[in-house]
C-alpha positions in Angstrom: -0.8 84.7 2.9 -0.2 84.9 -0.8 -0.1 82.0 -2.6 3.0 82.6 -4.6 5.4 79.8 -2.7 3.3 77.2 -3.6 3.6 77.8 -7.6 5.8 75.9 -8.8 6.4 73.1 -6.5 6.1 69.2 -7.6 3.2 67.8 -5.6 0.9 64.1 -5.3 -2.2 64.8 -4.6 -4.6 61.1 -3.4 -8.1 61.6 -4.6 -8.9 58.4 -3.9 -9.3 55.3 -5.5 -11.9 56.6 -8.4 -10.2 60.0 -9.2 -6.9 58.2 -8.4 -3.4 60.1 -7.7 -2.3 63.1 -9.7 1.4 64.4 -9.8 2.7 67.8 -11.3 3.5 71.4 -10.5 1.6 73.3 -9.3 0.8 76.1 -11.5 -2.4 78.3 -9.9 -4.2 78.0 -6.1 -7.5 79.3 -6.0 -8.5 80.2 -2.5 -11.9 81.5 -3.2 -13.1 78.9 -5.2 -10.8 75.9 -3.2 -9.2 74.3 -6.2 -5.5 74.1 -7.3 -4.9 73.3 -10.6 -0.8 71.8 -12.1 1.0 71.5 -15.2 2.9 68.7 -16.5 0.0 66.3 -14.4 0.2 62.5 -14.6 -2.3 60.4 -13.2 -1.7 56.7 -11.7 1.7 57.0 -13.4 0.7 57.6 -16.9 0.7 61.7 -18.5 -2.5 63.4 -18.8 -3.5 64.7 -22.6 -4.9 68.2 -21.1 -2.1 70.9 -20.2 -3.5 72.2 -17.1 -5.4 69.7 -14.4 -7.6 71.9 -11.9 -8.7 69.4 -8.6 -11.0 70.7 -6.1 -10.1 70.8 -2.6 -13.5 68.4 -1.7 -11.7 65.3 -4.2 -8.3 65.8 -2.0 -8.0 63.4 0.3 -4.1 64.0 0.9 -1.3 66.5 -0.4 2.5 65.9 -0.3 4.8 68.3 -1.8 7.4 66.5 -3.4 10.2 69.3 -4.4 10.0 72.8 -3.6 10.2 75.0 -6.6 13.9 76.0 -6.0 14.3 72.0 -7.1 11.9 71.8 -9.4 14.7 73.6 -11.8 16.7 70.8 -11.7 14.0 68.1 -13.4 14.4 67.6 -16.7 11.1 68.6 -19.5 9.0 66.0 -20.4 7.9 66.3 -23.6 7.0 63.9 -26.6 9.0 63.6 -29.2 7.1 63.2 -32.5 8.1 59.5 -33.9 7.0 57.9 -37.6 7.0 54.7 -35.5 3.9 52.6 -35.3 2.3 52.9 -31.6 3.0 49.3 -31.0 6.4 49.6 -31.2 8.6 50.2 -27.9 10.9 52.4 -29.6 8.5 55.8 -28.7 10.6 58.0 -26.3 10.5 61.1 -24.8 12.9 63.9 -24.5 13.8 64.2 -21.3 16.5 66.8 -21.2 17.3 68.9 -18.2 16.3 72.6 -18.5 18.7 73.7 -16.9 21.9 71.4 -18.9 20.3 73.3 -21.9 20.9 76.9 -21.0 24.2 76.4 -19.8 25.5 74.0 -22.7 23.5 74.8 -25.5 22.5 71.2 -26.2 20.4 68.2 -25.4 21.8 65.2 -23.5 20.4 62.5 -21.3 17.9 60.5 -23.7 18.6 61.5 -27.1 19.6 59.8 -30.3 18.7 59.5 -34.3 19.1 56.6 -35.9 18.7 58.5 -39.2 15.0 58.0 -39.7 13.1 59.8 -37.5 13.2 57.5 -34.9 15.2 58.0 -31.4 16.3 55.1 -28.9 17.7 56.0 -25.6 20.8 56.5 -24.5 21.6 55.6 -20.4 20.4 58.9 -18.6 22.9 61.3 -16.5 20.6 62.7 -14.0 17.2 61.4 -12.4 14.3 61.4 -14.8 11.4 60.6 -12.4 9.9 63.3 -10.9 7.6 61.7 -8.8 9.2 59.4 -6.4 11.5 61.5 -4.7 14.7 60.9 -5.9 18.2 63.2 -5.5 18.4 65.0 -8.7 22.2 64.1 -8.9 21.7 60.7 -8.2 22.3 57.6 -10.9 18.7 55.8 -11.4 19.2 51.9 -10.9 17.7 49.4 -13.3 14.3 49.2 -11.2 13.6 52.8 -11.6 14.5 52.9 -15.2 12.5 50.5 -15.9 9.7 51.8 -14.3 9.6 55.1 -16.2 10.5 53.3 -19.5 7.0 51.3 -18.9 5.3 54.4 -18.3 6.7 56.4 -21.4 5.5 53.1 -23.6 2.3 52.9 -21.9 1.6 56.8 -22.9 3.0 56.5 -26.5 0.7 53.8 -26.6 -2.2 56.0 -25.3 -1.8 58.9 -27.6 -1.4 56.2 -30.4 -5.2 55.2 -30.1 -6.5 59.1 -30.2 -4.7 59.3 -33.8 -7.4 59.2 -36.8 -4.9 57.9 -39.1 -4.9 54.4 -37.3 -6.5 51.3 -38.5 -8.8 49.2 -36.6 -6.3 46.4 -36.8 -3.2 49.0 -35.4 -5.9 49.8 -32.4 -6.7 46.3 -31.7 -2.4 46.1 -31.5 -2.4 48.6 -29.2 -4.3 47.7 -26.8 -3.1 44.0 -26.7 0.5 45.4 -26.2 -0.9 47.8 -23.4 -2.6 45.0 -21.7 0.3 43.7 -21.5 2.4 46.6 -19.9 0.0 47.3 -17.2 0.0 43.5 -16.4 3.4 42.9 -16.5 4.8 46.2 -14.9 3.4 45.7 -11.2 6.9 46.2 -8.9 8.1 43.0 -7.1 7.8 44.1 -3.5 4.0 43.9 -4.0 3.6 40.6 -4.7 1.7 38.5 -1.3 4.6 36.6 0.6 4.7 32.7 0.6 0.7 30.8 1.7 1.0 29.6 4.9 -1.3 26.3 4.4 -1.2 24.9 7.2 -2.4 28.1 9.4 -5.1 28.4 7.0 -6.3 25.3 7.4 -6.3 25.7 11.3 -8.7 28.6 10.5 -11.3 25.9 9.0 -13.8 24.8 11.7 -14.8 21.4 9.5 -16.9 20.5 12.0 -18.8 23.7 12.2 -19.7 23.5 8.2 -20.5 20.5 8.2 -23.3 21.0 11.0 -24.1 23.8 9.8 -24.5 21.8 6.2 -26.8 19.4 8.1 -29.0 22.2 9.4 -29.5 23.5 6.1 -30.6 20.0 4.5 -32.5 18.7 6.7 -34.6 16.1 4.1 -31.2 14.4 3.4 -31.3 10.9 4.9 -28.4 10.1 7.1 -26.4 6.7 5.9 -27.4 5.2 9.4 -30.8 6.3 9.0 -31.2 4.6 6.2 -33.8 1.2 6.5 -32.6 -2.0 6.3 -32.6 -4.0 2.8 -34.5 -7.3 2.5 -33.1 -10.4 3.0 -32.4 -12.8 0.5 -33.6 -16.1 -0.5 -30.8 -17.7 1.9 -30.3 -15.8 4.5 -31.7 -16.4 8.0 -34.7 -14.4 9.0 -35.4 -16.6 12.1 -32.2 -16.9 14.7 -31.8 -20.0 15.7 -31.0 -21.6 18.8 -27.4 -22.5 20.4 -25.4 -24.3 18.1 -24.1 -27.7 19.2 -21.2 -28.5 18.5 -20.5 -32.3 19.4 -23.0 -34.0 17.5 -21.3 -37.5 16.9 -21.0 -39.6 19.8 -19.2 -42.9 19.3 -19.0 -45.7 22.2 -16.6 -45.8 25.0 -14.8 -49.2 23.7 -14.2 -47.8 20.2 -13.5 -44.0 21.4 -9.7 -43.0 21.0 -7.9 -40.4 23.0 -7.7 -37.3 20.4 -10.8 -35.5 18.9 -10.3 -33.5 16.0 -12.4 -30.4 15.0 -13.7 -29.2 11.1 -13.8 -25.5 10.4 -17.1 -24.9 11.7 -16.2 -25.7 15.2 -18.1 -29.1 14.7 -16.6 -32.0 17.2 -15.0 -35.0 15.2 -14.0 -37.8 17.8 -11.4 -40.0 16.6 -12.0 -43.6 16.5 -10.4 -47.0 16.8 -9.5 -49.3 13.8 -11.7 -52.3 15.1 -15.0 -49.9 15.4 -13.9 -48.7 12.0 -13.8 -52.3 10.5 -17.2 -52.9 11.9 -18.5 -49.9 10.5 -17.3 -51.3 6.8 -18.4 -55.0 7.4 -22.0 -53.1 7.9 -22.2 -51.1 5.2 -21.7 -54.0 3.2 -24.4 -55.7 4.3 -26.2 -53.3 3.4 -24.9 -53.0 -0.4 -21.8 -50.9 0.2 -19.4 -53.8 -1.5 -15.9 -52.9 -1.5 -15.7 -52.1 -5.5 -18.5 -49.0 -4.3 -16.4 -48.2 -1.4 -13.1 -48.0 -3.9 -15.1 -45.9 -6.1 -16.2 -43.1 -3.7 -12.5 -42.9 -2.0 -10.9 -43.2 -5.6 -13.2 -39.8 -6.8 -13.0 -37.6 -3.3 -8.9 -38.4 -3.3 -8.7 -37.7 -7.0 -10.5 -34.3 -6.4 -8.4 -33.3 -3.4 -5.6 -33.8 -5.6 -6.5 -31.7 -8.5 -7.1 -29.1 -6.1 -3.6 -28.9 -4.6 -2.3 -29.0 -8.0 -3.3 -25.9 -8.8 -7.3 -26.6 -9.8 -8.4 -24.9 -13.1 -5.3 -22.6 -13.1 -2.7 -25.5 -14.1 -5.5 -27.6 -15.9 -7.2 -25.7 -18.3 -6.5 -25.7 -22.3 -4.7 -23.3 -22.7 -2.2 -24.6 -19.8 -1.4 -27.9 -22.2 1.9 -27.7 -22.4 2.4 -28.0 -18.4 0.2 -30.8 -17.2 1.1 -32.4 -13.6 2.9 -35.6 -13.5 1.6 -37.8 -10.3 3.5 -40.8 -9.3 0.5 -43.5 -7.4 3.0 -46.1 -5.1 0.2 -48.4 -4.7 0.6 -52.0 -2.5 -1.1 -55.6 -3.0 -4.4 -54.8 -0.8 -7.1 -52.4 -0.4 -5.3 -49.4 0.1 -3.1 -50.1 -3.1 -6.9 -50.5 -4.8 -7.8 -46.9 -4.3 -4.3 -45.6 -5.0 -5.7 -47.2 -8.3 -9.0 -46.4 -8.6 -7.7 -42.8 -8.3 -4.6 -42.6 -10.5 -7.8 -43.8 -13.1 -9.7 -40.5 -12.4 -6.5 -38.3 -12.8 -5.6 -40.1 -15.9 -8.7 -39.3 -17.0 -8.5 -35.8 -16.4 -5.2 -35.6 -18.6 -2.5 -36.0 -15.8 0.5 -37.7 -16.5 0.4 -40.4 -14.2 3.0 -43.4 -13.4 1.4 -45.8 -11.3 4.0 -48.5 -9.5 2.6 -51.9 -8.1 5.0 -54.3 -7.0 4.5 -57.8 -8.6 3.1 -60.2 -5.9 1.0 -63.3 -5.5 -0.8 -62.4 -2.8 -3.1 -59.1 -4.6 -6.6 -59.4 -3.5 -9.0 -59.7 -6.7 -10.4 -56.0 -6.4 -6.4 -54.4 -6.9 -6.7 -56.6 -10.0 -10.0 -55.3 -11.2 -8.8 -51.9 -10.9 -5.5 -52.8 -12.7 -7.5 -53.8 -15.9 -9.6 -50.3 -15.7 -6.3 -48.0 -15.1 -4.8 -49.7 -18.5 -7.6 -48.2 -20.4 -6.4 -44.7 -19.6 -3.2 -44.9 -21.4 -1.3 -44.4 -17.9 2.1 -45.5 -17.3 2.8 -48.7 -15.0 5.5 -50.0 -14.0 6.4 -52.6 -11.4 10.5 -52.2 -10.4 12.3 -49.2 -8.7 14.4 -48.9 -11.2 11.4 -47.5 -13.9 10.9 -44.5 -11.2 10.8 -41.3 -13.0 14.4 -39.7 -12.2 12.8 -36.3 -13.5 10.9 -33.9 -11.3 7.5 -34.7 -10.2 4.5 -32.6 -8.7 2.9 -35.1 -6.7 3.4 -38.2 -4.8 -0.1 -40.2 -3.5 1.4 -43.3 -1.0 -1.2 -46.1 -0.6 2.3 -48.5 0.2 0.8 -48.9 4.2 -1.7 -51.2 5.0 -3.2 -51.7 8.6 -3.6 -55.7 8.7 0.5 -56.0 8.1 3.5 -54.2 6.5 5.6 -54.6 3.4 8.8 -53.1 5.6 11.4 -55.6 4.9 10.8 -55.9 1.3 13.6 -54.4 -0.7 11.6 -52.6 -3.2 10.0 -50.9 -0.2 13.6 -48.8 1.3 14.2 -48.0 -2.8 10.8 -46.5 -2.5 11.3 -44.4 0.7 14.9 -43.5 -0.6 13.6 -42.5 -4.2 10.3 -40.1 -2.3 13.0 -38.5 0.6 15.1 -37.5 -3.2 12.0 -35.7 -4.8 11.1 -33.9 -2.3 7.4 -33.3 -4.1 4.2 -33.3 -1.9 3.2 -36.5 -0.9 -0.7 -37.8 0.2 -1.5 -40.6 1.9 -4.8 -42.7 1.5 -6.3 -44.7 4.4 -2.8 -43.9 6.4 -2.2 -46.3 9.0 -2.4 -44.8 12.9 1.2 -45.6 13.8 4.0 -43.4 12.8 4.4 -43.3 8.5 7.7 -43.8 6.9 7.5 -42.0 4.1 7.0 -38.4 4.9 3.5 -37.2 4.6 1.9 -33.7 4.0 -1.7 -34.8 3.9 -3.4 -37.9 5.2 -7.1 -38.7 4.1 -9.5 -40.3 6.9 -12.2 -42.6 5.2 -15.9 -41.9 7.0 -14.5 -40.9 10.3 -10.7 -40.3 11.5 -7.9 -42.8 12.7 -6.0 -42.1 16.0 -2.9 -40.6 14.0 0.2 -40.0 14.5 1.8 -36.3 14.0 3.8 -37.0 11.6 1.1 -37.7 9.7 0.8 -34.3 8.1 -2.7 -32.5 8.0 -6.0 -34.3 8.4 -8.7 -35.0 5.9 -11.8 -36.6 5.9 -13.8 -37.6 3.4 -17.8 -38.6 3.1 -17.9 -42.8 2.1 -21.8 -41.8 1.9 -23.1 -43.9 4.4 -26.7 -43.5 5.5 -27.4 -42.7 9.6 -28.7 -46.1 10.3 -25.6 -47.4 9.4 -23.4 -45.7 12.1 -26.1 -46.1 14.5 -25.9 -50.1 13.8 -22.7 -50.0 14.6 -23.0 -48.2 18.1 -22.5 -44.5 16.3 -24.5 -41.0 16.8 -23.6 -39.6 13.4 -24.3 -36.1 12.0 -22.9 -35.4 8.8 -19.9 -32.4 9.6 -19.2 -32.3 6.0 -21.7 -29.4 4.7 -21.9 -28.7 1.4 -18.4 -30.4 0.6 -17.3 -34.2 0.4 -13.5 -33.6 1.5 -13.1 -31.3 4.6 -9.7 -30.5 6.3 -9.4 -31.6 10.6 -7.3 -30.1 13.2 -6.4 -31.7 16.4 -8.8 -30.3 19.2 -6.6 -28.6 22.2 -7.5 -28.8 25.6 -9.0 -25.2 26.2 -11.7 -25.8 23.3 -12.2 -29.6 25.3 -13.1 -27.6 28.6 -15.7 -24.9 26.2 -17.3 -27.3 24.7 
């Protein structure tokens, strides 16, 4: 069979991905030595310098013939026009006029056009250009196609640009930025990858699997529960001790009261009765805890608690001046009114502004007296009528009106006083509260040595350490273990029946 029908036709011949894909026509086939050579040859897109491209039959990997040589006629030459241009310019074209438009009208059309220097732009083609993908000869090209062979003719211009001797080092280096840039940017769209799918990717990742397999790998790398444990510290228990007990003050069945009360530890606090309470301070005395030492240690635990639930070193600090606490002390003529003294002194002396009311009366017991004398050293405010109240807002409110032996109820300074509290609505502590119900509403009630049998409406519980020794409570009838720990002030709460049955 001759090889005559094959000259001629427009072919794309694979050679792989080294060799790469070759398209032309096909100008000789050599039987006898297995090669076929073609004319007009580009390779991966871009024209080849040499005329003639001969490809052995063993490089082929496949052949398609793309027009038969009856339509090869119709494709226009392509040929390179000669342009003064620099290469790095896009304005390098290429005379693409159809061979057979100029036999029949004796002129060019399709891309041609001076602009009077040498230089020629395109004008928008006729006919198909590209004769390599197949396209109807008298079809329009869209905007993708054009484009794609206007890249190709710039990549090309830029090729034969570099093989010129007249060009500079610094025109070269231009080149082949602005060819870098044409093969990166001319990639068609419908090759790009489709949207990640994360999440099946992720399903894919067998964490479990790495990580063991991690584990297998480094096997001298200590696990964190491996690890040994760290030495104790100076204050922590090596030993364990044994159970805990819990109730470890007893007091006697004539001075026990009905409610117990329990600290934060879980310790048990029984609550006792006033007359077990008065022997207990009758004994101390006799043993050198006077009354003035008993005001003192109430007057300083009270005067703590109270900084505290002001705010503590966030509202008294020196650069807070401006906002120090005003307390208002409502102290009576007996021993409760005394340390409602004694403490107003110790808040006075850490620069509160405190107003201390006393009512004038005959009957004040020498110690209230004593403790008058010392608060008027301060520089405190004092006042004896109603009517002196502050009628401005006040922070705190410490009642020591009460007293257990008898009250001041029907005194008329005493409604204005309850009338006046009820108005300022400020926080209000009582000292030494009695156990019935309180008048003036309470928010905190502090229990001297051990707690009263009070009432609910007594707000929360605290109890605070007088300092007396064991032999003391044990002279008066009491097994006593200090529940106070490493504070003197420690807040109660009311024991319920379920912790009376655990414990």
């Amino acid at each position: 069979m001759s090889s005559d029908p094959w000259v001629g036709c427009v072919v794309s011949i694979d050679c792989g991905d080294v060799l790469g894909t070759y398209q032309g026509h096909v100008s000789t086939v050599n039987k006898g030595e297995q090669t076929i050579s073609v004319t007009k040859a580009f390779r991966n897109g871009i024209l080849c310098n040499n005329p003639v491209i001969t490809i052995s039959a063993m490089d082929i990997k496949d052949l398609k013939i793309i027009k038969t040589p009856v339509e090869a006629t119709d494709l226009p030459e392509i040929r390179k026009i000669r342009s003064d241009t620099p290469p790095n310019k896009k304005d390098a074209s290429y005379d693409t006029t159809p061979l057979k438009n100029k036999k029949e009208n004796g002129r060019t059309s399709g891309y041609h056009s001076s602009n009077g220097h040498g230089n020629q732009s395109r004008a928008t083609p006729t006919r198909e250009i590209d004769i390599h993908n197949g396209y109807s000869p008298r079809s329009t090209p869209t905007k993708d196609q054009e484009g794609l062979f206007r890249r190709r003719a710039s990549s090309e211009s830029v090729a034969r640009g570099r093989n010129k001797s007249s060009s500079t080092p610094k025109k070269i280096e231009r080149q082949h930025r602005y060819s870098v840039r044409d093969d990166c940017f001319s990639a068609p769209l419908d090759t790009f990858m489709d949207d990640f799918d994360f999440e099946k990717n992720l399903a894919l990742f067998d964490k479990d699997a790495v990580f063991e397999e991690i584990e297998k790998t480094n096997v001298g790398i200590v696990k964190a529960g491996d690890k040994k444990p760290q030495k104790y510290r100076c204050d922590e228990n090596v030993l364990q001790s044994g159970p805990v007990i819990y109730r470890q003050i007893k007091v006697p069945s004539g001075g026990k009261s009905e409610k117990e009360y329990v600290t934060d530890s879980g310790l048990v606090v029984p609550s006792i009765t006033y007359k077990l309470r008065s022997k207990l301070f009758e004994t101390a005395a006799k043993y050198g805890f006077r009354v003035e030492r008993q005001l003192e240690t109430v007057g300083l635990s009270a005067s703590e608690m109270v900084l505290q639930l002001l705010g503590g070193s966030n509202r008294l600090n020196p650069k807070n001046a401006h906002q120090q606490p005003t307390v208002v002390v409502l102290c009576g003529p007996h021993i409760q009114g005394a340390q409602g003294v004694n403490c107003g002194r110790h808040l006075a002396n850490h620069n509160a502004n405190v107003t201390l009311f006393v009512p004038n009366s005959i009957d004040a017991i020498p110690c209230l007296s004593e403790e008058l004398k010392l608060f008027d050293l301060t520089g405190g405010k004092k006042i004896s009528s109603t009517n002196d109240l502050p009628a401005t807002p006040v922070d705190f409110i410490i009642n020591c009106l009460d007293n257990h032996e008898n009250k001041d109820l029907s005194q008329p300074w005493y409604s204005a006083i309850v009338e006046w509290t009820s108005q300022k609505k400020a926080p209000v502590l009582s000292i030494d509260q009695p156990s019935d119900e309180a008048v003036i509403q309470t928010k905190w009630s502090l229990c001297l040595g051990l707690p009263l049998n009070l009432h609910e409406k007594c707000g929360k519980v605290y109890l605070c350490d007088l300092g007396f020794p064991k032999a003391i409570y044990k002279e008066a009838g009491v097994r006593y273990v200090a529940p106070f720990g490493h504070k003197f002030v420690i807040p109660l709460h009311v024991r319920s029946d379920e912790e009376s049955t655990c414990r």
